[in-house]
mmCIF file as gemmi writes it, N, C-alpha and C atoms, coordinates in Angstrom:
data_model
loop_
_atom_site.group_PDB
_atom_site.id
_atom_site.type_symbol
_atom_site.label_atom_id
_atom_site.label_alt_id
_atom_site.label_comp_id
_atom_site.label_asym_id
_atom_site.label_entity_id
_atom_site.label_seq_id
_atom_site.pdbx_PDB_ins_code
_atom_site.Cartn_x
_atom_site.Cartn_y
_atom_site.Cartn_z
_atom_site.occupancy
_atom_site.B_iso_or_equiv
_atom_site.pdbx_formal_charge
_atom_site.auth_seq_id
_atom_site.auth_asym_id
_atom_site.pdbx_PDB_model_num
ATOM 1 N N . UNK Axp A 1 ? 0.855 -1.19 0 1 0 ? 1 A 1
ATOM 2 C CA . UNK Axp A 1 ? 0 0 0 1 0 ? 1 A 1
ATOM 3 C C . UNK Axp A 1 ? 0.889 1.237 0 1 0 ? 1 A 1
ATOM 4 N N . UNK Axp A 2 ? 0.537 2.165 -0.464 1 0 ? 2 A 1
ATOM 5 C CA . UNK Axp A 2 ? 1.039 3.302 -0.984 1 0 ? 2 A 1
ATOM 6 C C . UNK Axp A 2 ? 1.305 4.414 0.431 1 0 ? 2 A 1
ATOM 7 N N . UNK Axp A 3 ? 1.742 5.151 0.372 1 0 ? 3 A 1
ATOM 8 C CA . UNK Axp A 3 ? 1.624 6.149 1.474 1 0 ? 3 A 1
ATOM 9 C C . UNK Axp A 3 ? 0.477 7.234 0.959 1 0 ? 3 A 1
ATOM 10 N N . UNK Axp A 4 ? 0.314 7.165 -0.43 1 0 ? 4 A 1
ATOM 11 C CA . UNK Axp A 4 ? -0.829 8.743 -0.809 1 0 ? 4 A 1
ATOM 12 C C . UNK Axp A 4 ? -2.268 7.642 -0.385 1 0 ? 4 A 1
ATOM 13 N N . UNK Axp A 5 ? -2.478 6.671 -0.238 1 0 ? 5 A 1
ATOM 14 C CA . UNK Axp A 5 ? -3.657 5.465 -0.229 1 0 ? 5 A 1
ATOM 15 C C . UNK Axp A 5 ? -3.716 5.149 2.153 1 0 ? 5 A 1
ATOM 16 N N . UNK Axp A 6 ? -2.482 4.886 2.112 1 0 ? 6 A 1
ATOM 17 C CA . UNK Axp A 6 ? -2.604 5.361 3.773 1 0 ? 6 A 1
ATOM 18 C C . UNK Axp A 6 ? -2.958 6.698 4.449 1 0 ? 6 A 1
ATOM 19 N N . UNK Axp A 7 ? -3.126 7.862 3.574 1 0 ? 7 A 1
ATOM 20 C CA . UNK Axp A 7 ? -3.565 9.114 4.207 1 0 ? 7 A 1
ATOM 21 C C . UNK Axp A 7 ? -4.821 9.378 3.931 1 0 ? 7 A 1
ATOM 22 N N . UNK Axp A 8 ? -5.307 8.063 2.704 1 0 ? 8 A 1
ATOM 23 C CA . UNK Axp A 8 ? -7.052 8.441 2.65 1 0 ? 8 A 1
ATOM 24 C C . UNK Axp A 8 ? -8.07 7.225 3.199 1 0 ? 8 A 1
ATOM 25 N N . UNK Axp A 9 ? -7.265 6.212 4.084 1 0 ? 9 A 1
ATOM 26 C CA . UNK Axp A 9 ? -8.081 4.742 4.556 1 0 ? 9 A 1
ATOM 27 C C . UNK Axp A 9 ? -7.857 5.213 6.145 1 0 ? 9 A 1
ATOM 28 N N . UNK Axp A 10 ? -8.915 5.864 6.865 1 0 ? 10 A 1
ATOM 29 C CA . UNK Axp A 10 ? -8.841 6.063 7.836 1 0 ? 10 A 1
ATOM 30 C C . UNK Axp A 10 ? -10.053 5.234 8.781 1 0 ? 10 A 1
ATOM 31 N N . UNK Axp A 11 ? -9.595 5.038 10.102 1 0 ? 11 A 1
ATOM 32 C CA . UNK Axp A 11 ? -10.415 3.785 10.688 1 0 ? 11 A 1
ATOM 33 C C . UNK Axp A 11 ? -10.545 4.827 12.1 1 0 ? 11 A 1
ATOM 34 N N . UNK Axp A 12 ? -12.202 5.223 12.156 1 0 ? 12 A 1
ATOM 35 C CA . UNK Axp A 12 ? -12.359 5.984 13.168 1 0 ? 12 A 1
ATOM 36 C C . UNK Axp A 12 ? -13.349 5.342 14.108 1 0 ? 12 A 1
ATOM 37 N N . UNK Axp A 13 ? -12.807 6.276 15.499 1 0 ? 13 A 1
ATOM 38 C CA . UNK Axp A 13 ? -13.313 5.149 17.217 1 0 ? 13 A 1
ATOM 39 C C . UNK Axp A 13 ? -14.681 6.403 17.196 1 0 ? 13 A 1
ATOM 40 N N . UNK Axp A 14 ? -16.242 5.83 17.533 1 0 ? 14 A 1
ATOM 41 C CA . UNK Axp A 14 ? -16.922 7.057 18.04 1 0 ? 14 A 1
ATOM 42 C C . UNK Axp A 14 ? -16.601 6.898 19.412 1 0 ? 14 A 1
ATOM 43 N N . UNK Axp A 15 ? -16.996 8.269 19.881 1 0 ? 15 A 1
ATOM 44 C CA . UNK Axp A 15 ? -17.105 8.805 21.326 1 0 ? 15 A 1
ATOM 45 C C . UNK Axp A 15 ? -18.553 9.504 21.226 1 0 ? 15 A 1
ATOM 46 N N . UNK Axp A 16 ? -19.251 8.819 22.326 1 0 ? 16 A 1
ATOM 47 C CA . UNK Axp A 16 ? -20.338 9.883 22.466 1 0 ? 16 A 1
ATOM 48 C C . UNK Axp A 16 ? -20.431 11.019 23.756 1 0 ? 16 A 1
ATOM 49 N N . UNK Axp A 17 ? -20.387 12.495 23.437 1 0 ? 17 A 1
ATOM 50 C CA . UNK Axp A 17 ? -20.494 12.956 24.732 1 0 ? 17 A 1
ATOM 51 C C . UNK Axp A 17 ? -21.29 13.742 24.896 1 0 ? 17 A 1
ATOM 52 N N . UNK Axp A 18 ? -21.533 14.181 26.283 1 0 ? 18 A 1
ATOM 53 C CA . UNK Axp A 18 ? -22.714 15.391 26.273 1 0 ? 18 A 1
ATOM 54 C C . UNK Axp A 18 ? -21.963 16.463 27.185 1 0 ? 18 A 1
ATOM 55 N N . UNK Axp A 19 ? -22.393 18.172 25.94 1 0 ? 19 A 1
ATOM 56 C CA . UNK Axp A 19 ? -21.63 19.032 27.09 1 0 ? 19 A 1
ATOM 57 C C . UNK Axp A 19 ? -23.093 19.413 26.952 1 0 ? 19 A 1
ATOM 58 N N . UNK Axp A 20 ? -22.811 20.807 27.817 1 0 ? 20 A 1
ATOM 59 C CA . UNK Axp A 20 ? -23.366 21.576 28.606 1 0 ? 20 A 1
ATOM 60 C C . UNK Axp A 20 ? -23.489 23.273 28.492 1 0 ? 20 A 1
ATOM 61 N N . UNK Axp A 21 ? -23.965 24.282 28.519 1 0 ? 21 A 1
ATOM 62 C CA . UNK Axp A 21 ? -23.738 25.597 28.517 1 0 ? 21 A 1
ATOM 63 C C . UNK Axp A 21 ? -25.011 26.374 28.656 1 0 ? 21 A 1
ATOM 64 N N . UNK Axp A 22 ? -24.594 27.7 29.445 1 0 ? 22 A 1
ATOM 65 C CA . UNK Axp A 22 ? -25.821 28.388 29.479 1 0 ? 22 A 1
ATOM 66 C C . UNK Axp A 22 ? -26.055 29.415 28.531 1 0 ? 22 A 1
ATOM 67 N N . UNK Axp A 23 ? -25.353 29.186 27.892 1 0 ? 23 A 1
ATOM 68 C CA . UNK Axp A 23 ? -24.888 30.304 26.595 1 0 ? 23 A 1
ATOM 69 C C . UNK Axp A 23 ? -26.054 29.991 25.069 1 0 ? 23 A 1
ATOM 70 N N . UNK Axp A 24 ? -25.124 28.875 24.824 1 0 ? 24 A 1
ATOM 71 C CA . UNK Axp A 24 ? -25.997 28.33 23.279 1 0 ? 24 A 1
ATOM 72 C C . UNK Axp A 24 ? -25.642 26.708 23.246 1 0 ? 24 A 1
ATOM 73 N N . UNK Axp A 25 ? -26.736 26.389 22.108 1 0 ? 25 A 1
ATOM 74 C CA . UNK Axp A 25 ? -25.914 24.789 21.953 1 0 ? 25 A 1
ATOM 75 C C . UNK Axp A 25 ? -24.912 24.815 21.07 1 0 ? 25 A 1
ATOM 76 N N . UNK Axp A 26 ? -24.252 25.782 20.651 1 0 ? 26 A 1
ATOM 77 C CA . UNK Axp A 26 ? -23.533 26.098 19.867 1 0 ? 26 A 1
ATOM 78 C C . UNK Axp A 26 ? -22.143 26.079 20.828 1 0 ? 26 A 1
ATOM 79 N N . UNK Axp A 27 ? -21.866 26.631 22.124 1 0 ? 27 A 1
ATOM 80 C CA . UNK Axp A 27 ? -21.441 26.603 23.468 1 0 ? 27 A 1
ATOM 81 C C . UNK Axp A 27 ? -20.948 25.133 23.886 1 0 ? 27 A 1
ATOM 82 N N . UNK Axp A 28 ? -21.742 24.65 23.63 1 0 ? 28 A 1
ATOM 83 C CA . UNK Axp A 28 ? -22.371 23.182 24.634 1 0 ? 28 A 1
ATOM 84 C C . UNK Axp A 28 ? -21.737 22.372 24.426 1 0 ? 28 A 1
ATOM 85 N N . UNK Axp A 29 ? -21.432 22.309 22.458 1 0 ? 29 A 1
ATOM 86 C CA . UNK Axp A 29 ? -20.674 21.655 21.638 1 0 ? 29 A 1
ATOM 87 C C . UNK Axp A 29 ? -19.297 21.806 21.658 1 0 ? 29 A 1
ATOM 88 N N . UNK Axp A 30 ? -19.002 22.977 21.992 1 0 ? 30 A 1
ATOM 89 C CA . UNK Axp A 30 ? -17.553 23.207 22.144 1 0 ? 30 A 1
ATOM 90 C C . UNK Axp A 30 ? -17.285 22.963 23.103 1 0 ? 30 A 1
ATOM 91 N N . UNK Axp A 31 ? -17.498 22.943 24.199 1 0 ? 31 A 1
ATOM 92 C CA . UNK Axp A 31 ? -17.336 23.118 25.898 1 0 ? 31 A 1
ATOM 93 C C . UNK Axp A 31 ? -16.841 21.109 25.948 1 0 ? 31 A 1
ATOM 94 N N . UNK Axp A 32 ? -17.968 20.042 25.215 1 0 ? 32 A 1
ATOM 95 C CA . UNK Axp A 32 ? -17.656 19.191 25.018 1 0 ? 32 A 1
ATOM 96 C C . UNK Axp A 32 ? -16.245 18.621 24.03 1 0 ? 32 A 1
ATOM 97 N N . UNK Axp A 33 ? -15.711 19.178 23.136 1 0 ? 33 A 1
ATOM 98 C CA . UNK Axp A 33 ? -14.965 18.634 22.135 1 0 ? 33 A 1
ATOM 99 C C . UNK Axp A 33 ? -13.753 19.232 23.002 1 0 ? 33 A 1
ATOM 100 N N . UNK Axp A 34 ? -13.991 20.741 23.628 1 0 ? 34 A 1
ATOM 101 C CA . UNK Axp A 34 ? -13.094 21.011 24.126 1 0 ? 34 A 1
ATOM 102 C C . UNK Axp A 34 ? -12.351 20.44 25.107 1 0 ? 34 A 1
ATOM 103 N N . UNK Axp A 35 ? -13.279 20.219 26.035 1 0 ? 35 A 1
ATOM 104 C CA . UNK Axp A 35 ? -13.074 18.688 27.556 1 0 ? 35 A 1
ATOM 105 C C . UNK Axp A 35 ? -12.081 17.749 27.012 1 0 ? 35 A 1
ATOM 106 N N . UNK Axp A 36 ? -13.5 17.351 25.622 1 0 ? 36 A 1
ATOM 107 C CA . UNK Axp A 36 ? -12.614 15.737 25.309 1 0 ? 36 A 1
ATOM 108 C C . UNK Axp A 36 ? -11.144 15.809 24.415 1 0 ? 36 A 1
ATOM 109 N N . UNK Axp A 37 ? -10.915 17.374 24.471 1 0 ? 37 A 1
ATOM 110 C CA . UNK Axp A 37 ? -9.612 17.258 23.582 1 0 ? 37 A 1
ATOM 111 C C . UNK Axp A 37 ? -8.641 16.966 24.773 1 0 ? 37 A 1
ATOM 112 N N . UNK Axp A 38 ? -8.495 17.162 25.598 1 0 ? 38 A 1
ATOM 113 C CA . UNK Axp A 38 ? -7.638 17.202 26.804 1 0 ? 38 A 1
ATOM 114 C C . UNK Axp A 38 ? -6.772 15.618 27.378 1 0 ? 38 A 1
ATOM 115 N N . UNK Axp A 39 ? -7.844 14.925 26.879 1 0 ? 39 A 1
ATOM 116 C CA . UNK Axp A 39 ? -7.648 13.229 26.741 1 0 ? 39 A 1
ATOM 117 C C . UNK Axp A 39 ? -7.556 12.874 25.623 1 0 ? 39 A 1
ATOM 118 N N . UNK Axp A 40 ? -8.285 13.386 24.193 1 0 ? 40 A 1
ATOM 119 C CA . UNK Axp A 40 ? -8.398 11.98 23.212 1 0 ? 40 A 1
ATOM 120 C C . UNK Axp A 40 ? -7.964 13.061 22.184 1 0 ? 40 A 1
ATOM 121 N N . UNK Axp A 41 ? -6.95 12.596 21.408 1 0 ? 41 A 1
ATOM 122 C CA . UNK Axp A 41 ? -6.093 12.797 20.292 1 0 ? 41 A 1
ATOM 123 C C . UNK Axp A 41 ? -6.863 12.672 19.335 1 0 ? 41 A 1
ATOM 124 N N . UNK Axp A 42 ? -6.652 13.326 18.05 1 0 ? 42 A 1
ATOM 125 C CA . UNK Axp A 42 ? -6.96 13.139 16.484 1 0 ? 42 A 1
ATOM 126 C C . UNK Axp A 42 ? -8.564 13.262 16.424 1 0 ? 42 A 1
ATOM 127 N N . UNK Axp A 43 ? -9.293 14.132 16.733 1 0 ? 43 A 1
ATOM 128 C CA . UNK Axp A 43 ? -10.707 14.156 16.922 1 0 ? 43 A 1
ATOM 129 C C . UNK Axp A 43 ? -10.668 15.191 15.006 1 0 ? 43 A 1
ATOM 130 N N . UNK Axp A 44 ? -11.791 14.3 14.509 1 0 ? 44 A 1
ATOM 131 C CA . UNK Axp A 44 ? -11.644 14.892 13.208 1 0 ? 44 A 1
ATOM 132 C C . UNK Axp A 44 ? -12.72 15.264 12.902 1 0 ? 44 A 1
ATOM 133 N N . UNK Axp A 45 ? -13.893 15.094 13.428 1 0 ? 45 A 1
ATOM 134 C CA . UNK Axp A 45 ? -15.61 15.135 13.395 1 0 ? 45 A 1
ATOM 135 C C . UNK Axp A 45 ? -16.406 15.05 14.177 1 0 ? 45 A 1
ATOM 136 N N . UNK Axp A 46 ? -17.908 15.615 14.082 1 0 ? 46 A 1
ATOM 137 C CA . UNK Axp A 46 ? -18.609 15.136 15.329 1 0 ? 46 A 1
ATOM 138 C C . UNK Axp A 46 ? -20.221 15.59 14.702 1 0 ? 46 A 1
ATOM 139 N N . UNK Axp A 47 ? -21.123 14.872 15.382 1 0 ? 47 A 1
ATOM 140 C CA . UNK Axp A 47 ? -22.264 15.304 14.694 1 0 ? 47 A 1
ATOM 141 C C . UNK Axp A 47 ? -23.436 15.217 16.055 1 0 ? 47 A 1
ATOM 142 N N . UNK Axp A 48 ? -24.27 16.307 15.658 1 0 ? 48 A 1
ATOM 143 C CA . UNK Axp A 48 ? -25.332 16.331 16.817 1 0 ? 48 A 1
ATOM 144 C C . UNK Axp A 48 ? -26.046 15.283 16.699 1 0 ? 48 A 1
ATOM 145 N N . UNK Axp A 49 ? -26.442 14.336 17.779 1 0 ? 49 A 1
ATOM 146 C CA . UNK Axp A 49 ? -27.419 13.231 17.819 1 0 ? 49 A 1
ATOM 147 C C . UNK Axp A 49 ? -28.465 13.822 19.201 1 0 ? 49 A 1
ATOM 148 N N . UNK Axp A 50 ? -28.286 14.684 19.634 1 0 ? 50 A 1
ATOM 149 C CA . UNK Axp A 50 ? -29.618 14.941 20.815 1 0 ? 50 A 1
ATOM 150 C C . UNK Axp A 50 ? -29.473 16.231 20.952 1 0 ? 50 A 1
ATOM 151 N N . UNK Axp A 51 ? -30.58 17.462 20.993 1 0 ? 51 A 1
ATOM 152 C CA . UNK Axp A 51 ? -30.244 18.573 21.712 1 0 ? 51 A 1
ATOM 153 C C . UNK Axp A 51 ? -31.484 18.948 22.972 1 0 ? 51 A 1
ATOM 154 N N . UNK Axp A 52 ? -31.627 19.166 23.782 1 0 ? 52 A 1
ATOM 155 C CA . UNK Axp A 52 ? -31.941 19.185 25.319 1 0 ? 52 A 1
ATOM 156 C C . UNK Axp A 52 ? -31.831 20.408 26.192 1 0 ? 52 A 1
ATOM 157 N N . UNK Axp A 53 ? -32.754 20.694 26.924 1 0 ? 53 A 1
ATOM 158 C CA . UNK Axp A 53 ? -32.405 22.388 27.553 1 0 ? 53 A 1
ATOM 159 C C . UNK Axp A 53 ? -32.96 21.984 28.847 1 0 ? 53 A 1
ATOM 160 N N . UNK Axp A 54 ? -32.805 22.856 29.476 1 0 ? 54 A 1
ATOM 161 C CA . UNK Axp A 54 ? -33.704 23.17 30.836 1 0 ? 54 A 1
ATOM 162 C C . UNK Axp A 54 ? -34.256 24.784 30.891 1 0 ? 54 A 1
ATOM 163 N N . UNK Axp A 55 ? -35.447 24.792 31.411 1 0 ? 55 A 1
ATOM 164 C CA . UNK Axp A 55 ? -36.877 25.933 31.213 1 0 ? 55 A 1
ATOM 165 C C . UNK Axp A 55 ? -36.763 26.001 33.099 1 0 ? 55 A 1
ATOM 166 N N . UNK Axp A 56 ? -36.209 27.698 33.307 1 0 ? 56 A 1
ATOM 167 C CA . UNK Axp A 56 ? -36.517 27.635 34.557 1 0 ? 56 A 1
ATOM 168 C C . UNK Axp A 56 ? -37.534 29.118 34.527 1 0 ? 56 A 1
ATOM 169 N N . UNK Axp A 57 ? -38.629 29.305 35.237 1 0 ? 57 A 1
ATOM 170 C CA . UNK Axp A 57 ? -39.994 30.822 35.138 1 0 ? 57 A 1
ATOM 171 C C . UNK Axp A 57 ? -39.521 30.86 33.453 1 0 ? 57 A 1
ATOM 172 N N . UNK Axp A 58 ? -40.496 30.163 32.756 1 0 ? 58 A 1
ATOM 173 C CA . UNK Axp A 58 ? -40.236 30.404 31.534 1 0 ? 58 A 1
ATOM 174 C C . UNK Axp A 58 ? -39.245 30.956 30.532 1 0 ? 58 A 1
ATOM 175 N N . UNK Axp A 59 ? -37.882 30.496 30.918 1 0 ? 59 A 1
ATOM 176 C CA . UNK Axp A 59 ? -36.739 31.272 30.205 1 0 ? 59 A 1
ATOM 177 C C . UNK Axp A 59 ? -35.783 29.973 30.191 1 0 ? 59 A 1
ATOM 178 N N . UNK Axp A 60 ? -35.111 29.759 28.797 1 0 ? 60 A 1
ATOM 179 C CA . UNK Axp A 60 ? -34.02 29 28.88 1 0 ? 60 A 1
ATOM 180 C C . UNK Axp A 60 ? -32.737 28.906 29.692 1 0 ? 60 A 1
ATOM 181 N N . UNK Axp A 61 ? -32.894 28.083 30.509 1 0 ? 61 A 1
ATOM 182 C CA . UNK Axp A 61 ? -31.892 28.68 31.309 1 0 ? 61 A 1
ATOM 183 C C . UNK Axp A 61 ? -30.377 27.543 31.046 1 0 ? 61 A 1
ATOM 184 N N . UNK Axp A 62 ? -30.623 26.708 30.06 1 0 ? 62 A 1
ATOM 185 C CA . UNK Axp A 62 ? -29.31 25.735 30.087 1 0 ? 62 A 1
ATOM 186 C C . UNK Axp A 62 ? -29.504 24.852 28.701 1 0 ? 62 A 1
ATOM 187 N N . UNK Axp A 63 ? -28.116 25.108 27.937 1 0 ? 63 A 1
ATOM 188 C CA . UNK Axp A 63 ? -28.51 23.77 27.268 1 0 ? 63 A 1
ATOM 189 C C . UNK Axp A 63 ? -27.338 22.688 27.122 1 0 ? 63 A 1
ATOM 190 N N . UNK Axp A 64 ? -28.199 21.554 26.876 1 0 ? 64 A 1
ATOM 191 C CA . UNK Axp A 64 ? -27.077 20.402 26.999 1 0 ? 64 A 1
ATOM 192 C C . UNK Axp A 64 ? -27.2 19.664 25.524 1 0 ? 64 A 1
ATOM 193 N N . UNK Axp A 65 ? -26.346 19.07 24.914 1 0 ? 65 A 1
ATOM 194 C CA . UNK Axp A 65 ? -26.019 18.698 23.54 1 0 ? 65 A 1
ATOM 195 C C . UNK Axp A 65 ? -25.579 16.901 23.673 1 0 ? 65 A 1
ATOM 196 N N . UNK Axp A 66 ? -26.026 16.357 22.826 1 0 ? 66 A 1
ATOM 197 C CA . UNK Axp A 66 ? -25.109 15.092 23.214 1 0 ? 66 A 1
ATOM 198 C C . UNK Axp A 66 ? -24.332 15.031 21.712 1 0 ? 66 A 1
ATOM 199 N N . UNK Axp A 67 ? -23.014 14.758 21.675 1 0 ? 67 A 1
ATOM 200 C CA . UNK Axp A 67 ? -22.58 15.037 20.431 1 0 ? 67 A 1
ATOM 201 C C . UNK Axp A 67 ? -21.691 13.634 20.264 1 0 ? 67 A 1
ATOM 202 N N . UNK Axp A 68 ? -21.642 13.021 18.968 1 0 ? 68 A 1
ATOM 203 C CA . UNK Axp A 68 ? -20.39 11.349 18.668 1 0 ? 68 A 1
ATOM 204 C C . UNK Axp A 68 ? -19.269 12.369 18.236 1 0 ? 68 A 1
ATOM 205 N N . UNK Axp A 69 ? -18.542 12.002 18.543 1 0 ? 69 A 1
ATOM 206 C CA . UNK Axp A 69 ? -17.087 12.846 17.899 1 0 ? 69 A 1
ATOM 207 C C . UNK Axp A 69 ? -16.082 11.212 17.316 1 0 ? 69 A 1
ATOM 208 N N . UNK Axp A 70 ? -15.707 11.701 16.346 1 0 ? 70 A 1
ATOM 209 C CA . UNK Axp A 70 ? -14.701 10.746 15.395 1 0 ? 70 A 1
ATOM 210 C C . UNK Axp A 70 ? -13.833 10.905 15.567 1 0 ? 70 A 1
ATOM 211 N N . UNK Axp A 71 ? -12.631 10.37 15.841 1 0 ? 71 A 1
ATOM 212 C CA . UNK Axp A 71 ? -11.418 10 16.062 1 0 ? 71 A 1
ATOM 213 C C . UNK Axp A 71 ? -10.802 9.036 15.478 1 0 ? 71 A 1
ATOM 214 N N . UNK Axp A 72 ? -9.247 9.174 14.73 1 0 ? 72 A 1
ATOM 215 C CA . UNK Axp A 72 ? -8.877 8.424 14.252 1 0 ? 72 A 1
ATOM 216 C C . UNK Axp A 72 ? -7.421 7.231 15.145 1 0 ? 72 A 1
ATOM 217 N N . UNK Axp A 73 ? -7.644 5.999 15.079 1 0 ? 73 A 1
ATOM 218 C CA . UNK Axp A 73 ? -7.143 5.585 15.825 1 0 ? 73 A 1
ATOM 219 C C . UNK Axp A 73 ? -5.757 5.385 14.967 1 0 ? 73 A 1
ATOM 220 N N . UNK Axp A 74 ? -4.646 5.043 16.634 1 0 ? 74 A 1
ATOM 221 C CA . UNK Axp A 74 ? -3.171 5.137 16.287 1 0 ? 74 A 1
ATOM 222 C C . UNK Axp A 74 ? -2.718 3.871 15.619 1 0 ? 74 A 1
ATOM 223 N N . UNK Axp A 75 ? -1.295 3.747 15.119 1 0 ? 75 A 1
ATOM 224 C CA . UNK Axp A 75 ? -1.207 2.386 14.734 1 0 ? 75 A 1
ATOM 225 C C . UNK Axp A 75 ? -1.801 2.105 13.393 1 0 ? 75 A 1
């Protein structure tokens, strides 16, 4: 196998996580990828699979995101 053919056969681990923010889910998402950058290497993608809030006297007061993030494994 080629080396230009090893930089396009990539074999990725999901992670599913859920952040958090009182800001936006836009926030929520980063706050999460950001966390999980701190531990997990080579994060190349991620896609929303849940979005979720909390309503406190009628006002948004939180939202939480659950997001898979892609990672490519070592080796």
């Amino acid at each position: 196998m080629t080396k230009k053919n090893e930089a396009k056969d990539h074999v990725y681990k999901i992670l599913e996580l859920v952040g958090s923010s009182e800001k936006s889910i836009e926030d929520a998402v980063q706050n999460a990828v950001a966390r999980a950058s701190k531990t997990i290497r080579d994060m190349k993608w991620f896609e929303i699979v849940q979005t979720r809030g909390h309503i406190e006297d009628g006002t948004v007061r939180h939202y939480q995101v659950t997001v898979r993030v892609g990672f490519t494994l070592e080796g």
